[in-house]
N, C-alpha and C positions, 0 to 999 in steps of 0.2 A: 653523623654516624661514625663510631669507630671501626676500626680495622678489624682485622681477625674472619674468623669461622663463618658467626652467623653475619656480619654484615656483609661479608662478600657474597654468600650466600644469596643475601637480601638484594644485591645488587645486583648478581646474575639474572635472577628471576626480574626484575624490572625488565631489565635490557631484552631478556627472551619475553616478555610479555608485549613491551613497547614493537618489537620485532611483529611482534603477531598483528597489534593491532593497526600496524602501519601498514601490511599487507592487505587486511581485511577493506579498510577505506581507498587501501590503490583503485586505479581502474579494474576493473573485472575482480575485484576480492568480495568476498562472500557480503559484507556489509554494504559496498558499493552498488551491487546486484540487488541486494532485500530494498533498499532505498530504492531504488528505481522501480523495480515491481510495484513499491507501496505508492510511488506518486502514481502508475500507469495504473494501479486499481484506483483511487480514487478519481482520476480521471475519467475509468470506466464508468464508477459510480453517478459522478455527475453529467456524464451523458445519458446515460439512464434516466435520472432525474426532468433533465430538460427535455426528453424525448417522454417522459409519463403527462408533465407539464401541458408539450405542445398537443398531447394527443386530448390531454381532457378540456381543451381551447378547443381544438375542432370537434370533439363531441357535443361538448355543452354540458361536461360535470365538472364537476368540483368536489375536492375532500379526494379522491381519487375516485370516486364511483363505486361502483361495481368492482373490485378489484378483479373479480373472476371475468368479466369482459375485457382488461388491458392485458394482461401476460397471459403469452402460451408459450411454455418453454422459454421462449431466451428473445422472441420478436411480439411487437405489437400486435395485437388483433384490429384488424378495420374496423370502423364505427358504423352501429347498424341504427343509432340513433336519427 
């Protein structure tokens, strides 16, 4: 790149860009944080999963059942099977 106007131009804007996005992936920068949320919901996720699993092993369905019998709100309902 040559010298001049817009290449410095060009260049400042990197450097304030790179600045940002080096911030973002530090510890506690906005990017560092969304990544963690995103693994601790998928985590959530598949505890869910494995806790719909173990509940239709102790019911005796399959396919998820009844889905209106496993969730109320946010906890398992007991098997009335």
């Amino acid at each position: 790149m040559e010298h001049g106007g817009a290449a410095d131009a060009a260049r400042r804007r990197v450097a304030e860009l790179s600045a940002k996005a080096r911030a973002a992936m530090a510890e506690g920068g906005t990017s560092h944080r969304d990544l963690h949320q995103l693994l601790d919901d998928i985590m959530a996720a598949r505890r869910l999963v494995v806790g719909l699993r173990r509940h239709e092993k102790d019911c005796g369905v399959t396919g998820l059942g009844d889905p209106g019998h496993l969730v109320s709100g946010s906890a398992l309902v007991p098997c009335t099977a």
